[in-house]
matplotlib code that plots the C-alpha trace (Angstrom):
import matplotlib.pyplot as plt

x = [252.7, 251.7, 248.1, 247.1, 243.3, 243.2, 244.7, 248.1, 248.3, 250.1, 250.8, 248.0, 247.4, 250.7, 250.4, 254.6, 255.1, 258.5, 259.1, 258.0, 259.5, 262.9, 262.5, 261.6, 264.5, 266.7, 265.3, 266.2, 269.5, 270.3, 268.8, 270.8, 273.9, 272.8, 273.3, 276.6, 280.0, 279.2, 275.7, 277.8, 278.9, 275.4, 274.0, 276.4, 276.2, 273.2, 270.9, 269.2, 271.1, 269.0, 271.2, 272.9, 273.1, 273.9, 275.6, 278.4, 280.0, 279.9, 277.5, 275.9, 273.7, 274.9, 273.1, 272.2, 270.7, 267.5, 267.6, 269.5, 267.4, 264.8, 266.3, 267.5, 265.7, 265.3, 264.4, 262.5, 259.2, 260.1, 261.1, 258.5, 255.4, 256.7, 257.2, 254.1, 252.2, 254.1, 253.0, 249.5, 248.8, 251.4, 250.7, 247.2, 249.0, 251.7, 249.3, 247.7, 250.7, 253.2, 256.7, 258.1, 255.2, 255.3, 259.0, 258.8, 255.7, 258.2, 261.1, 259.1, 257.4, 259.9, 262.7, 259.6, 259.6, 263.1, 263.2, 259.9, 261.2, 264.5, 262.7, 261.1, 263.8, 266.4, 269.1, 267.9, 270.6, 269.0, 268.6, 265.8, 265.5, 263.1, 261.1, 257.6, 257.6, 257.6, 254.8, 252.7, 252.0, 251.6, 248.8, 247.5, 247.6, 245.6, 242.9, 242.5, 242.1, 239.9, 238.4, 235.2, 236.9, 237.1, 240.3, 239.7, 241.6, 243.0, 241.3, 237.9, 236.6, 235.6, 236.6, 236.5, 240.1, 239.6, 238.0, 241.2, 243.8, 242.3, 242.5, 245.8, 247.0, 245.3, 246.9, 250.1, 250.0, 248.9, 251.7, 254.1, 252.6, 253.0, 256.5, 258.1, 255.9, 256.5, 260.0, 258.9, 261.3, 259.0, 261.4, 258.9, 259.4, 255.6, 256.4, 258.2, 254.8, 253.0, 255.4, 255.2, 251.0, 252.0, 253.8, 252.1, 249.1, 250.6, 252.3, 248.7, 246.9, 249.6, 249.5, 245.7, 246.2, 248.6, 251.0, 250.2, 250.7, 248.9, 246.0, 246.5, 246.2, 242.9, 241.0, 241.9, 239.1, 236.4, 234.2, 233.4, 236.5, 236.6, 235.1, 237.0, 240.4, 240.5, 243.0, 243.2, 239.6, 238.1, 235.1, 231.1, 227.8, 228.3, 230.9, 229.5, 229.3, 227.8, 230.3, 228.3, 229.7, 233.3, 233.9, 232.3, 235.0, 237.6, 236.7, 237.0, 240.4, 241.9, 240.0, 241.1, 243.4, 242.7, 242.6, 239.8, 238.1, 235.2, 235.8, 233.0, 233.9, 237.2, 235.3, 233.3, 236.9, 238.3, 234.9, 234.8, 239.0, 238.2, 235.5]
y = [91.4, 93.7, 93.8, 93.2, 93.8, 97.5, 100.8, 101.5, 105.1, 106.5, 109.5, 110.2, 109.4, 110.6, 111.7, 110.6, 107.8, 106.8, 103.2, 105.1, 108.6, 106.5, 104.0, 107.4, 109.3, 106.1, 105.4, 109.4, 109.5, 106.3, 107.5, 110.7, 108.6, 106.5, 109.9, 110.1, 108.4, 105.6, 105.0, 101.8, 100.5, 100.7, 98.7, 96.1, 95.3, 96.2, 95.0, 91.9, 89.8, 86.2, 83.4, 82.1, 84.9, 85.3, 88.1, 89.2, 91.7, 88.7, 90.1, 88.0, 87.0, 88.0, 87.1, 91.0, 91.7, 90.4, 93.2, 96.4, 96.1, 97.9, 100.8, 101.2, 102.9, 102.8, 106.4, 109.6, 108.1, 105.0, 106.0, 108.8, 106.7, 103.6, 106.2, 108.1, 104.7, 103.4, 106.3, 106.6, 103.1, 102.6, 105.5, 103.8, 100.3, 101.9, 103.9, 100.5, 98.2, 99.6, 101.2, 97.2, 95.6, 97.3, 97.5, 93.5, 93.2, 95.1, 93.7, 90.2, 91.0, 93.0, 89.7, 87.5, 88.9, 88.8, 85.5, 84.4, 86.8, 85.0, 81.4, 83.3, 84.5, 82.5, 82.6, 85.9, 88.6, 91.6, 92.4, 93.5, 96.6, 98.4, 98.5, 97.5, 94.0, 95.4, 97.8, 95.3, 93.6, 96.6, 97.5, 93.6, 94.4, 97.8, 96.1, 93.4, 96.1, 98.2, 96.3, 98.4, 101.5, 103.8, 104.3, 107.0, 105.4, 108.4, 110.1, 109.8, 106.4, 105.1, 101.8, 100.1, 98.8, 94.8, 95.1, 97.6, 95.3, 91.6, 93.6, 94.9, 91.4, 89.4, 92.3, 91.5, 87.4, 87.7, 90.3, 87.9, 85.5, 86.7, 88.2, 84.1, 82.3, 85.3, 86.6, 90.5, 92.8, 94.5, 95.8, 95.8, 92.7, 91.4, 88.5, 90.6, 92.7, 89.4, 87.8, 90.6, 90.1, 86.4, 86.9, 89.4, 87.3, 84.6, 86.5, 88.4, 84.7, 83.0, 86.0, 85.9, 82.2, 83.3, 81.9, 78.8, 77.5, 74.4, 76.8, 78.5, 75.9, 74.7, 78.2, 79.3, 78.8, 80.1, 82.7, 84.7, 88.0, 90.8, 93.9, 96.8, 97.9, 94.3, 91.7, 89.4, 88.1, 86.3, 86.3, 85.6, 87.8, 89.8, 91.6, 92.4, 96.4, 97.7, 97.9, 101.5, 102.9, 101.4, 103.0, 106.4, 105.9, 105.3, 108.5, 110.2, 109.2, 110.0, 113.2, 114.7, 111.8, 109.3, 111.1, 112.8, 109.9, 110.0, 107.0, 105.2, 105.3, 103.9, 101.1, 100.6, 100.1, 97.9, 96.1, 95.2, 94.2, 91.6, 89.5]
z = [-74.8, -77.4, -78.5, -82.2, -81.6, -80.6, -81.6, -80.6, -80.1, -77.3, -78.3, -80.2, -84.4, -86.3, -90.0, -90.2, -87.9, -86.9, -89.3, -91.9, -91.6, -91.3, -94.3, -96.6, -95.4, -95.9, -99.3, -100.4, -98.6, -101.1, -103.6, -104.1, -103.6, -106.7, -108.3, -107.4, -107.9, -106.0, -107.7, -110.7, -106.8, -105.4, -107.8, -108.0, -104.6, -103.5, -105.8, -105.9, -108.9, -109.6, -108.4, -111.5, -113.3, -117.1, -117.5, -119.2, -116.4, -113.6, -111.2, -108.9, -106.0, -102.2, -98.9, -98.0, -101.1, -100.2, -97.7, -99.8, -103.4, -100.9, -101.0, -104.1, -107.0, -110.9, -111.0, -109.8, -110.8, -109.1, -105.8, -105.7, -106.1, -104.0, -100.9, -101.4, -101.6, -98.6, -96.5, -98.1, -97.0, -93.9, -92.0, -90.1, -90.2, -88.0, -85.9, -85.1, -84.9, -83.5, -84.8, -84.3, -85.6, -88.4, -89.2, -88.9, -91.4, -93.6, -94.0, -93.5, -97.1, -98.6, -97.9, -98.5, -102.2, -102.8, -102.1, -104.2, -106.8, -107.1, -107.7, -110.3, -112.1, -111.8, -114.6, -115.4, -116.5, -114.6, -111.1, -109.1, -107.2, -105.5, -102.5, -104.1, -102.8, -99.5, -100.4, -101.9, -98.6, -97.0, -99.6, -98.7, -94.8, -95.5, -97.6, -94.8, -91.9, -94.2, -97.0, -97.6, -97.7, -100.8, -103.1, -106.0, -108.8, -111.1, -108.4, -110.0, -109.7, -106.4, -105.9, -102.4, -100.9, -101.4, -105.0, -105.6, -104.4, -105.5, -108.8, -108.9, -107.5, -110.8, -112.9, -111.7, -111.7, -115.2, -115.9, -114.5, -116.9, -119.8, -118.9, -118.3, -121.3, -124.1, -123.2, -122.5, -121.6, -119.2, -116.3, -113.8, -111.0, -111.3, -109.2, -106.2, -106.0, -105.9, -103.0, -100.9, -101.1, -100.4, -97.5, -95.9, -96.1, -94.3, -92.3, -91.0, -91.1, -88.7, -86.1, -86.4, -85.1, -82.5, -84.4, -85.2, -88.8, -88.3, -86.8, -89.9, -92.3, -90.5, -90.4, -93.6, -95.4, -92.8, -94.9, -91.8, -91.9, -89.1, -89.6, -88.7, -88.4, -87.0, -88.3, -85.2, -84.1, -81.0, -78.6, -79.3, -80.0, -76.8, -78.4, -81.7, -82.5, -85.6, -88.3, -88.8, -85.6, -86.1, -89.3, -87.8, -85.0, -87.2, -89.4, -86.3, -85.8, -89.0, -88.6, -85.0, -83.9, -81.0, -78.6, -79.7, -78.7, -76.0, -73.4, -74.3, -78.4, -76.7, -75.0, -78.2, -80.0, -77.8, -77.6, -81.5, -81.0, -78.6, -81.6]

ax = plt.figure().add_subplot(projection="3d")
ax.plot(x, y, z, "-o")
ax.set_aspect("equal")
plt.show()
């Protein structure tokens, strides 16, 4: 059985891990085929149309379109910034996953939105592409395993991880808001971004409880949260380590890599996994 407490790095830390190298190359390869001839094709297939759908050329909803609207792209911009934030933020969630972990988080939020995003905008003549939804709970995993640590926004302003995302997450429910009650024409999918948080989140609380919902459901509003790269948690005060010399171990690795480790910073790691 995999482990979800401790560092999975067998072949050391990788700046391009596997899942992710593979969903960027994916995302460009279709990307440069929306260019093309078969770009009018692309998106009448392949992206996500709102079940019901009111418009006048007859597109509509198909079951794999919950799965293709991720790789499909407005624009330069678009694709650019969702795959640099995708490996910004997925690179150490793969390095501690997992390559299948982390591919299953992924499409788990990215379907997750799709499907919250089609409640949402049901009736609606325009479809949805795009693969934020999935990189929304990617961003949510990231802020759970690493809360305290600091995001420059614009490059400038500090701003730690959890204050960054609980932000960007109000932004966007009030976005979504204001888009269904005052008929904006904003093109951007605020509830997608907001199911993929959604999901991911439940998805992370349900594995915490070894997959128990009900486990869930009861735990949920403890106040205590891991420190640490840590999103699954057991154990007592015998295995507390100072949250100090986790994040100086974890600087370490995205520094020189894991195996830079010594084998007691190892122990130490697997240590604060095991609260």
């Amino acid at each position: 059985m995999t482990r979800y407490d401790q560092p999975y790095s067998p072949g050391g830390f990788q700046v391009m891990p596997p899942a992710i190298k593979a969903i960027i190359v994916t995302n460009v390869i279709v990307f440069l085929f929306q260019n093309s001839v078969f770009g009018p094709a692309l998106t009448t297939y392949g992206a996500l149309w709102p079940i019901g759908s009111n418009n006048s050329a007859g597109y509509s909803f198909h079951i794999w379109q919950p799965v293709t609207y991720l790789f499909l792209h407005g624009g330069f911009a678009h694709i650019f910034f969702n795959m640099f934030a995708l490996w910004m933020f997925g690179v150490e969630i793969e390095n501690y996953w997992g390559t299948k972990n982390f591919v299953t988080f992924y499409f788990t939020c990215g379907i997750g939105a799709a499907l919250i995003n089609l409640i949402a905008t049901s009736g609606s003549p325009y479809p949805t592409i795009g693969a934020s939804g999935a990189i929304f709970g990617v961003l949510l995993a990231f802020a759970m395993m690493f809360p305290d640590r600091y995001i420059y926004l614009y490059f400038l302003l500090p701003v730690k991880t959890k204050y960054f995302v609980a932000g960007y997450a109000l932004i966007e429910f009030f976005s979504g808001l204001g888009n269904r009650t005052m008929g904006s024409g904003s093109d951007i999918a605020h509830f997608a971004h907001l199911g993929g948080m959604l999901v991911g989140f439940i998805y992370i609380m349900i594995r915490r409880n070894d997959g128990s919902i009900t486990r869930m459901l009861r735990k949920l509003s403890l106040p205590k949260k891991p420190k640490g790269p840590v999103l699954w948690q057991g154990g007592g005060k015998d295995d507390e380590v100072p949250e100090a010399e986790i994040d100086r171990i974890l600087d370490k690795i995205s520094s020189r890599g894991y195996d830079s480790l010594t084998a007691e910073e190892k122990r130490t790691l697997l240590k604060a996994g095991k609260r």
